[in-house]
ROVEXTOR-676651 format. One line per field, with one value per residue (C-alpha): residue in three letters; x, y, z. Coordinates in nm, 3 decimals, m for minus. Example, Ala and Ser with C-alpha at 12.3 -4.5 7.8 and 13.67 -1.06 7.14 Angstrom:
REM ROVEXTOR-676651
residu = (ala,ser)
u = (1.230,1.367)
v = (m0.450,m0.106)
w = (0.780,0.714)
This chain:
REM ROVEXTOR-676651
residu = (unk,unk,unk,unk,unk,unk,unk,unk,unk,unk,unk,unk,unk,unk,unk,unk,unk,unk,unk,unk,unk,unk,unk,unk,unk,unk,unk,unk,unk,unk,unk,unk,unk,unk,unk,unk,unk,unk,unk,unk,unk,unk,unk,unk,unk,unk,unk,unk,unk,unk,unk,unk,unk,unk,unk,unk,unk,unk,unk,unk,unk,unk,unk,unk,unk,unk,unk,unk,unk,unk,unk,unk,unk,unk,unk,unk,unk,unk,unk,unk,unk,unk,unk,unk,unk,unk,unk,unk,unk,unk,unk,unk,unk,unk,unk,unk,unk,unk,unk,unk,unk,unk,unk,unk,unk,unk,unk,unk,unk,unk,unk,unk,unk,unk,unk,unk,unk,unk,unk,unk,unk,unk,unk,unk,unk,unk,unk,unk,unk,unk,unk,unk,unk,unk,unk,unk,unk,unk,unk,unk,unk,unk,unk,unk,unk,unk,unk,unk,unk,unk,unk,unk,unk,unk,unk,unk,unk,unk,unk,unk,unk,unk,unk,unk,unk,unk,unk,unk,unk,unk,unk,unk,unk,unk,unk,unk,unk,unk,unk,unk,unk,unk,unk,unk,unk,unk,unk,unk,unk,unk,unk,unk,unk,unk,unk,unk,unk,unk,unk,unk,unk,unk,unk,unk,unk,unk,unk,unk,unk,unk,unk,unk,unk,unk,unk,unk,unk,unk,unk,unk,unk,unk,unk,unk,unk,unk,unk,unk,unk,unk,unk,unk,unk,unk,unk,unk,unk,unk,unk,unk,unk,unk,unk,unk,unk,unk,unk,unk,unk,unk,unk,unk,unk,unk,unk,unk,unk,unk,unk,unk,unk,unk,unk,unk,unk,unk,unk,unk,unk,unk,unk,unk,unk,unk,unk,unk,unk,unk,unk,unk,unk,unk,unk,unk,unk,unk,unk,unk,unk,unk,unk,unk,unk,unk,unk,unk,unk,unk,unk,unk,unk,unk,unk,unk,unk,unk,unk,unk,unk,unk,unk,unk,unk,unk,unk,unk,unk,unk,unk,unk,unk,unk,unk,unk,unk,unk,unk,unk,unk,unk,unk,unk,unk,unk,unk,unk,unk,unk,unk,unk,unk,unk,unk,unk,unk,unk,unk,unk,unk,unk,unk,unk,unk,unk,unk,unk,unk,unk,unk,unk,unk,unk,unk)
u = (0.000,0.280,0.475,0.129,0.083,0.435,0.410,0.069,0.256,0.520,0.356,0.106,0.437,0.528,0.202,0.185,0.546,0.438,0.183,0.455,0.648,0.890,1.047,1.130,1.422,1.439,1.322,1.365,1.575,1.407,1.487,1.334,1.367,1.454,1.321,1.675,1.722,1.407,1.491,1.848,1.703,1.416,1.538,1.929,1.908,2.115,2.062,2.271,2.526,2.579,2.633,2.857,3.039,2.988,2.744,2.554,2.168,2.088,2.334,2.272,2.081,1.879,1.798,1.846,1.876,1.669,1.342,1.122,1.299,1.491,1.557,1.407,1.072,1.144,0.809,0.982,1.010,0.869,0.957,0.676,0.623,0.439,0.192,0.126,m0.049,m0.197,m0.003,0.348,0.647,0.982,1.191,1.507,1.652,1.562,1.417,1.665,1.944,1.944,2.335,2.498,2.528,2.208,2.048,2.333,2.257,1.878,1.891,2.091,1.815,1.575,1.748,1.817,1.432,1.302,1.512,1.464,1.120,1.322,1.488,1.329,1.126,1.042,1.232,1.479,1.895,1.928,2.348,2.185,1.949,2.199,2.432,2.135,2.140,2.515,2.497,2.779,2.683,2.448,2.275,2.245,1.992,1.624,1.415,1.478,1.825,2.115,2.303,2.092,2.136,2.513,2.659,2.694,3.025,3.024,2.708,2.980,3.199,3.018,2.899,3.287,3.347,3.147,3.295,3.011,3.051,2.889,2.697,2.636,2.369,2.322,2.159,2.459,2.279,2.553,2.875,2.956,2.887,3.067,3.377,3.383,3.316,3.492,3.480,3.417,3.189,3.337,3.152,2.976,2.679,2.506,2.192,2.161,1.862,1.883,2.150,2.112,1.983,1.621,1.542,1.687,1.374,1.137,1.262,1.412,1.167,1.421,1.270,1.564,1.767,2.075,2.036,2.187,2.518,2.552,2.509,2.786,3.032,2.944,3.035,3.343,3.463,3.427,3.793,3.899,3.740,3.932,3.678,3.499,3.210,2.916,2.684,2.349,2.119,1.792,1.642,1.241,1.088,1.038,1.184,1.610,1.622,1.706,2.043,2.101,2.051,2.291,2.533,2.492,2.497,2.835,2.992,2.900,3.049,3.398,3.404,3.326,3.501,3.322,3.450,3.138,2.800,2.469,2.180,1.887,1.507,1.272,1.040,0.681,0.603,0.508,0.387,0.564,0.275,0.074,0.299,0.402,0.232,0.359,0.474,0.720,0.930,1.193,1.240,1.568,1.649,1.577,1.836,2.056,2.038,2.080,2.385,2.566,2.569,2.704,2.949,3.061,2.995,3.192,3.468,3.314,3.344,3.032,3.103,2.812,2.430,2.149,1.828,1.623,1.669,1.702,2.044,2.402,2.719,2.960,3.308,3.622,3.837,3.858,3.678,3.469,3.623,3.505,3.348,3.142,3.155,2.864,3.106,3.171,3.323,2.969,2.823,2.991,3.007,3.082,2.805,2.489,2.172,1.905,1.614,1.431,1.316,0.997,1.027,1.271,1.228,1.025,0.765,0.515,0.564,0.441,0.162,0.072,0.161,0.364,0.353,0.661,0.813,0.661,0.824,1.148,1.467,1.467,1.859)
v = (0.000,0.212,0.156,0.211,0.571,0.676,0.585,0.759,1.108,1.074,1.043,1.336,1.557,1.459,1.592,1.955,1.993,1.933,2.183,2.412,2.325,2.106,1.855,1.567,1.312,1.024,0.957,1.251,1.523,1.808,2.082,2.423,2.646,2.987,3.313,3.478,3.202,3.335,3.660,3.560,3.412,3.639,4.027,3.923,4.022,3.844,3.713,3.890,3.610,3.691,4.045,3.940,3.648,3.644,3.346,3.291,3.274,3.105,2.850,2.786,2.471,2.527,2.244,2.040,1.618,1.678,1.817,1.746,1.751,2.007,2.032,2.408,2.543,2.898,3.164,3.285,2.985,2.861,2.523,2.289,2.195,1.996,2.270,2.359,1.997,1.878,1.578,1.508,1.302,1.273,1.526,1.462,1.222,1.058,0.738,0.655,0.830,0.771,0.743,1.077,1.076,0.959,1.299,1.483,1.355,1.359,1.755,1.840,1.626,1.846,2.185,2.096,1.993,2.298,2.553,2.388,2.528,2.870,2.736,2.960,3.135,3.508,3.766,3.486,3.515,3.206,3.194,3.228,2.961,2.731,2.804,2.697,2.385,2.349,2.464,2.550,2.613,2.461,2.610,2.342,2.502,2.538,2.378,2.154,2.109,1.944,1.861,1.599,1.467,1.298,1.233,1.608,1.621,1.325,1.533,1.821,1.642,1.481,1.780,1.932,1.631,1.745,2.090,2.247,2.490,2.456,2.683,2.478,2.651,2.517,2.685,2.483,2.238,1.948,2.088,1.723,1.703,1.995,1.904,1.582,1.691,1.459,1.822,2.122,2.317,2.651,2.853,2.778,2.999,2.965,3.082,3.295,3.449,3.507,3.680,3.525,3.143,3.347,3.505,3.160,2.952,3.207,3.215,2.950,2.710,2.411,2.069,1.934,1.979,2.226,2.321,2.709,2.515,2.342,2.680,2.814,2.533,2.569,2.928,2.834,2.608,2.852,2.955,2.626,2.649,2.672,2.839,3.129,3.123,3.354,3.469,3.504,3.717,3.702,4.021,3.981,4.355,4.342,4.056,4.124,4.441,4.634,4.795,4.550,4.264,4.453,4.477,4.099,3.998,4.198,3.984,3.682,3.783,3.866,3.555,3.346,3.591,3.506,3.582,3.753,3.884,3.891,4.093,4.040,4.113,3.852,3.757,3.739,3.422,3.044,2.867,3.229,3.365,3.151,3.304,3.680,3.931,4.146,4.393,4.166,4.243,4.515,4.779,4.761,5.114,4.969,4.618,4.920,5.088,4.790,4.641,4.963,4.994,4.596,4.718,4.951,4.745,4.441,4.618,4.505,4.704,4.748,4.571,4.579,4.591,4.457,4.663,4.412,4.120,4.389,4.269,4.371,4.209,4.266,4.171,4.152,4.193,4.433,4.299,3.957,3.636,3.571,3.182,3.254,3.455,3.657,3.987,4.185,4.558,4.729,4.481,4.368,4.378,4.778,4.866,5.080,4.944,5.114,4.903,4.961,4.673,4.654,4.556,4.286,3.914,4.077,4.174,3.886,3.929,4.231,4.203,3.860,3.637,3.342,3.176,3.076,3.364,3.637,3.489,3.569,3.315,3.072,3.017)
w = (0.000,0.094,m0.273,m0.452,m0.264,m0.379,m0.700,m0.719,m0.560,m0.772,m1.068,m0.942,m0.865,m1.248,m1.357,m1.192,m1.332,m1.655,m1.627,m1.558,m1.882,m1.778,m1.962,m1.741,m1.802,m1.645,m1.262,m1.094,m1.353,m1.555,m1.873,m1.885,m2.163,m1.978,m2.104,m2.173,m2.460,m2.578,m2.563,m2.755,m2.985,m3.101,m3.001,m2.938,m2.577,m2.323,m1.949,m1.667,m1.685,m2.027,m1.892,m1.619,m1.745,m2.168,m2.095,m2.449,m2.349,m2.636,m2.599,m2.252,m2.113,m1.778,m1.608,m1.278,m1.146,m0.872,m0.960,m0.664,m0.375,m0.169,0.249,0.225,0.143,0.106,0.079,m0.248,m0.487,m0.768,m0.650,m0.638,m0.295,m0.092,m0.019,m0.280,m0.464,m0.073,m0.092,0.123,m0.010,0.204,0.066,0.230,0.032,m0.296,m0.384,m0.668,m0.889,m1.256,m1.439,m1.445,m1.841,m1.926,m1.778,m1.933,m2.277,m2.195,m2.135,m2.416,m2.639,m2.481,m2.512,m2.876,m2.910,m2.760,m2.990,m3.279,m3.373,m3.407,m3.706,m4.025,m3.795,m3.913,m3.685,m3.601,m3.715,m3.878,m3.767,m3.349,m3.432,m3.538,m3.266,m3.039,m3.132,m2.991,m2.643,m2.488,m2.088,m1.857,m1.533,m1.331,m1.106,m1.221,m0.905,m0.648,m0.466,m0.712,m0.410,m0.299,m0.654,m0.450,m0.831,m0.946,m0.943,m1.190,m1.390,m1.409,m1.579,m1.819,m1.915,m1.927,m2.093,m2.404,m2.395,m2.173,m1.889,m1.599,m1.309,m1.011,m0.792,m0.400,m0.135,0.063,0.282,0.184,0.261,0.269,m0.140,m0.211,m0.075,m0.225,m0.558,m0.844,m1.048,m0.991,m1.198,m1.347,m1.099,m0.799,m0.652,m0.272,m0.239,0.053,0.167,0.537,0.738,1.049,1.200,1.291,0.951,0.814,0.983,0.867,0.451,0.375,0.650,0.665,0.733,0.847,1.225,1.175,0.852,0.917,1.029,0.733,0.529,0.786,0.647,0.289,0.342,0.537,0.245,m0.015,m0.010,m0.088,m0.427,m0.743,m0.931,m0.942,m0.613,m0.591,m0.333,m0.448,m0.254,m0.335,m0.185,m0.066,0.032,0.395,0.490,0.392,0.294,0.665,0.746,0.988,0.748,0.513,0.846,0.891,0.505,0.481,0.789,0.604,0.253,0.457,0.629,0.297,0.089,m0.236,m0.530,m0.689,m0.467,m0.697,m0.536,m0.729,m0.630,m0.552,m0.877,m0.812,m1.011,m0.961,m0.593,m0.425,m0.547,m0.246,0.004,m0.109,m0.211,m0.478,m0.258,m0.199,m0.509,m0.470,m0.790,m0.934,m0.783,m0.400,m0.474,m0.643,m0.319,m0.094,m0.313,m0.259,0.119,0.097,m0.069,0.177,0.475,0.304,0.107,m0.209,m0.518,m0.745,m1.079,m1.306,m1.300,m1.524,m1.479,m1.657,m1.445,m1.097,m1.065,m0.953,m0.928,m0.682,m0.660,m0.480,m0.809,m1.082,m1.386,m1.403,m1.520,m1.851,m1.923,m2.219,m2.581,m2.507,m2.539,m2.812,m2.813,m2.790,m2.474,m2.206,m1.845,m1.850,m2.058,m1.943,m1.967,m2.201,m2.107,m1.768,m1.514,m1.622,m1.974,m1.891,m1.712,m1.423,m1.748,m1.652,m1.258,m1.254,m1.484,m1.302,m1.551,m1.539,m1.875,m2.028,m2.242,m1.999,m1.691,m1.587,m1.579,m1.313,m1.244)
């Protein structure tokens, strides 16, 4: 009885993500085509990571192993949780793990499948579309926590294998994985929405014991990465957004002493929708204003910004490390935006809308 019920929610769970436009690969892995490659393809507008790293949106593959299951159930996703469908499945560790290149060749299959309708379509540079169809990054991030997934590192290098880069996005709960990583990806990100253990419990609403100490460690292992490692703040209007959170944010950037710091404004989209209002969603001029006293209080400078996606980077070295070919003399990382934050990825947030193509990117 108890096998028959979780079959039954898993195949339910596979449902409502379908709904949602995923493509799902294998047991427990999933493909998303993000907005930005959208975007890249049809008005030759790229994501902030092509901004701050030459990332080619178009060419880049969003998707994650571990669809369904995650040790946080933070007010802002657009993770499907338990909640949100009435039905409860152990999220703490997963039934099964499918072979590390089988989901690496699935979601390239599925990235290739989903750009391939923008071959010969009117509006559409024929050269882009092709390129499409040979991506050259992945965001291993999308939903659900890819640490729990405990063969990433060998899902890194598959993918490196093939001449793909990688982000690997964690909101650190398994120091344990990271450190025993057979490769590392070419940058890793933390999530990090709280600034203390308190404001922890009430985001990011852990379901497992001592789940703030395990951030601590991932944060205290950081240094010991070879590559590139980002902090990224996802700020939530009247939750983060104090100058005491910035005081205690800044203490935790100097003790990890990222390489990068991303402060980017909560979207609006999804399940958050259930538990935020959108008030909750900060302009890009209030995460401008936020980002800049972090950067005094941590002794960050401010790198870059992109207003449609309510981001900005900020760095403790001069000029970001470039992973993709996203650059050219006119666009980079130094150039000003033109576009506001309205008629960018938060487009569909604030109108209340969160179809594919008006929805912002989920990375």
């Amino acid at each position: 009885m108890a096998t028959q019920f979780r079959i039954d929610t898993l195949s339910k769970i596979r449902e409502e993500l379908e709904k949602q436009r995923y493509h799902l690969i294998g047991g427990h892995s999933a493909y998303k085509k993000c907005h930005w490659t959208h975007e890249a393809l049809t008005s030759g507008r790229y994501c902030y990571k092509g901004k701050f790293y030459g990332i080619e949106s178009h060419r880049c593959v969003q998707m994650t192993p571990v669809a369904a299951w995650c040790w946080f159930r933070c007010i802002h996703c657009w993770r499907l949780e338990p909640e949100d469908i009435g039905l409860e499945w152990d999220e703490t560790k997963m039934p099964y793990m499918d072979d590390p290149e089988y989901i690496v060749e699935r979601s390239i299959e599925e990235h290739k499948r989903s750009v391939s309708g923008y071959l010969g379509r009117q509006g559409v540079d024929p050269i882009k579309a092709r390129e499409a169809l040979k991506p050259s990054h992945v965001a291993i991030s999308l939903t659900g926590e890819p640490t729990l997934y405990e063969k990433v590192g060998e899902l890194i290098r598959e993918y490196h294998k093939r001449g793909i880069t990688t982000f690997l996005v964690t909101s650190g709960v398994r120091p344990d994985v990271l450190a025993s990583l057979e490769e590392e990806p070419s940058q890793l990100f933390v999530s990090l929405q709280a600034p203390n253990e308190e404001k922890h419990k009430m985001i990011n609403r852990p379901i497992v014991s001592n789940s703030w100490n395990l951030v601590m460690r991932t944060l205290d292992i950081l240094p010991s990465f070879s590559s590139p490692t980002v902090i990224r703040m996802t700020m939530i209007k009247g939750f983060n957004m104090s100058d005491s959170d910035a005081e205690e944010f800044a203490k935790l950037i100097r003790f990890s002493s990222p390489t990068y710091v991303e402060v980017k404004a909560y979207m609006h989209v999804g399940p958050s929708t259930y538990r935020l209002t959108k008030d909750a969603m900060p302009r890009h001029g209030e995460v401008r204003k936020f980002a800049e006293k972090l950067a005094e209080l941590s002794g960050y400078n401010t790198l870059s910004e992109h207003v449609p996606s309510r981001i900005v980077l900020l760095s403790s070295i001069e000029r970001p490390i470039q992973i993709g070919k996203a650059w050219n003399e006119k666009w980079d990382w130094r150039a000003q935006d033109v576009q506001d934050d309205i008629e960018g990825e938060y487009k569909g947030a604030e109108l209340g809308c969160t179809e594919e193509g008006d929805g912002g990117e989920r990375s």
